[in-house]
N, C-alpha and C positions, 0 to 999 in steps of 0.2 A: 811747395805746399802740397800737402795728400789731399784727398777729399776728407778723408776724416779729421782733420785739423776744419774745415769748413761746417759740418756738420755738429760735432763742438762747438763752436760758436755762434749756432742759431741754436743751440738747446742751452744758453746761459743762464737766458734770464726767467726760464719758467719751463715746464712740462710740455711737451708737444709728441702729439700721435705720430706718426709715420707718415698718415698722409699731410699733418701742420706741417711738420720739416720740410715734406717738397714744395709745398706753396709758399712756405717761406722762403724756397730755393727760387722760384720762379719770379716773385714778386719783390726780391731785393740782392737775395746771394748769389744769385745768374748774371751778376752785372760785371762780379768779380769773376765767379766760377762754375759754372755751365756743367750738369748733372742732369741726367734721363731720373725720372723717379724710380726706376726698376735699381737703377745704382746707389740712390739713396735709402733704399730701405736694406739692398744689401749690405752697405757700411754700416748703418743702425746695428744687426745682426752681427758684425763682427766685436762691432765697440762694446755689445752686449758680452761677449762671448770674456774679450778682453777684460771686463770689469771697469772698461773707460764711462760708459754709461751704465745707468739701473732702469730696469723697466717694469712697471706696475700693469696689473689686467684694472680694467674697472669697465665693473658689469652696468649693463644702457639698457631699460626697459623698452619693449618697441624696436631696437635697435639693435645692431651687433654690438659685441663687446669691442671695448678699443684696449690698445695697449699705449701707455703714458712712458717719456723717455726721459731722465733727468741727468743732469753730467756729474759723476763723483766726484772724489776728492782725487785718484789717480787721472782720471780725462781733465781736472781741472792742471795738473800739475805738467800732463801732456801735452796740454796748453802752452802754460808757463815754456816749458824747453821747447816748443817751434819759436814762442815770439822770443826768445833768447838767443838763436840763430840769424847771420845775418838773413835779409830775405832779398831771394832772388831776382834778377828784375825778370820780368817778362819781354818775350819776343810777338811782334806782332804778325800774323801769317793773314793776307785779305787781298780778297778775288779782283775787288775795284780797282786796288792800289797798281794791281799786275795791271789790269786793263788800261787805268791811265800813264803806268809808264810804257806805253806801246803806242801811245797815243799817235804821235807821228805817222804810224805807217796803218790806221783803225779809222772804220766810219767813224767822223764826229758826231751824226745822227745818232746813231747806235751807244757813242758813249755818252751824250747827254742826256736821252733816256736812260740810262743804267745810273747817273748821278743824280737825274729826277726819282727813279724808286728809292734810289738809298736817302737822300733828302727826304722825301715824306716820312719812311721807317723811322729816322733817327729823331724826325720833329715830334711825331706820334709817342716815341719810348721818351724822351725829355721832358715830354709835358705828363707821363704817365707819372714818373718821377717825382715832377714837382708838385703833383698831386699827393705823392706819397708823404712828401717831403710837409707837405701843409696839414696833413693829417697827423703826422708822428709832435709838431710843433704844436697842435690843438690852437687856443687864444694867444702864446704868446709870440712876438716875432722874431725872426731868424735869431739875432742878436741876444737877447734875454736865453734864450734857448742854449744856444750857444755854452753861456757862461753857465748855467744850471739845470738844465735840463736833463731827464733821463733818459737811460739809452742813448747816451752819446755817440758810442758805437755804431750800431747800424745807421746814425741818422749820418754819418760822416759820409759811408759807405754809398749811402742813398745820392747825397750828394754830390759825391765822385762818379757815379751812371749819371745824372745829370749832366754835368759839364761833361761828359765824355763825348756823350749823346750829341749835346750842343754844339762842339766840337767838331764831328762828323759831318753834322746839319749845315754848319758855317762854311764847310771846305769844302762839300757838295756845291752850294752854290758859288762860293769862289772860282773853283775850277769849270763850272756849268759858264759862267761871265768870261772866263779866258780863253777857254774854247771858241763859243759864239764869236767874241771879238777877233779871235786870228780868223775866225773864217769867214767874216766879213770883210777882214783887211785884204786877205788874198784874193779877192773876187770869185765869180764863180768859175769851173772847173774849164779848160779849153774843149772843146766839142771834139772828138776822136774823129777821122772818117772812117768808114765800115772798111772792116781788114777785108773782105771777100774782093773789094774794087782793087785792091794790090795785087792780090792772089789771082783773077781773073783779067785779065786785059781788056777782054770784049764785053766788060761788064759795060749796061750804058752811065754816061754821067747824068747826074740829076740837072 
């Protein structure tokens, strides 16, 4: 997938400025695909360029003027032929994962704090989520929603950062619990004696 296959499909369902698409990036499409805004107003400008989007001035009393971005009939059709491909899986590349397969030979101090920040992050973006996820639903629940609701699309999307998140959250602590326990099982560390009393003969004994 390009970025502009993503950008495309947060301009489906209505008009959005430049700066709507990036918050729309930050606030639901960063979950799948991770975009600086300086990147996302550059795509804009191509897709324009392309004729895959149309874009409107509309004059703001008070205000600057904004420009409005909608997807044509070509960006809808450029659509069509991505989601007609198979799609690729993703590789995952994560700085933790490396840290706990080293674990072995790695302060456990050091990595249980590092699975303590990533637990709070993943618990804090989950519950942002299902905050999202309660507002796109309005009065009805999950289920009703489900079967008829609109914008089914992103609400899937949103769902899918959810469990991901939660996902994260649950194996943080899982492995935070497996840690602790091996290093409880193996007792504490055996006391060293100072290299210098080897090295020196006349050192005195304690």
């Amino acid at each position: 997938m390009a970025l502009r296959h993503a950008v495309l499909a947060a301009l489906l369902d209505e008009e959005l400025s430049g700066y709507q698409v990036t918050k729309a990036f930050a606030a639901g499409v960063a979950n799948f695909w991770h975009a600086l805004p300086q990147q996302v107003y550059a795509e804009l400008a191509r897709l324009e360029r392309e004729g895959l989007v149309a874009g409107r001035e509309v004059v703001q009393e008070a205000r600057p003027n904004k420009r409005l971005f909608r997807v044509t009939d070509e960006g809808l059709a450029e659509l069509e032929g991505f989601a007609s491909a198979a799609a690729k899986p993703s590789f995952l590349r994560e700085d933790l994962l490396v840290q706990i397969q080293a674990a072995d030979h790695l302060d456990t101090d050091v990595l249980i704090e590092r699975l303590t920040e990533r637990f709070a992050f993943a618990e804090a973006k989950a519950a942002l989520f299902e905050e999202q996820l309660r507002r796109m639903r309005g009065e009805r629940d999950e289920a009703e929603f489900l079967l008829s609701g609109a914008r089914i699309g992103p609400y899937l999307t949103c769902r899918r950062g959810r469990d991901f998140e939660r996902a994260n959250r649950d194996w943080c602590r899982d492995v935070t619990e497996v840690l602790r326990a091996r290093r409880e099982a193996a007792g504490p560390p055996l006391r060293r004696s100072a290299p210098d009393q080897f090295l020196n003969p006349n050192s005195p004994t304690p």
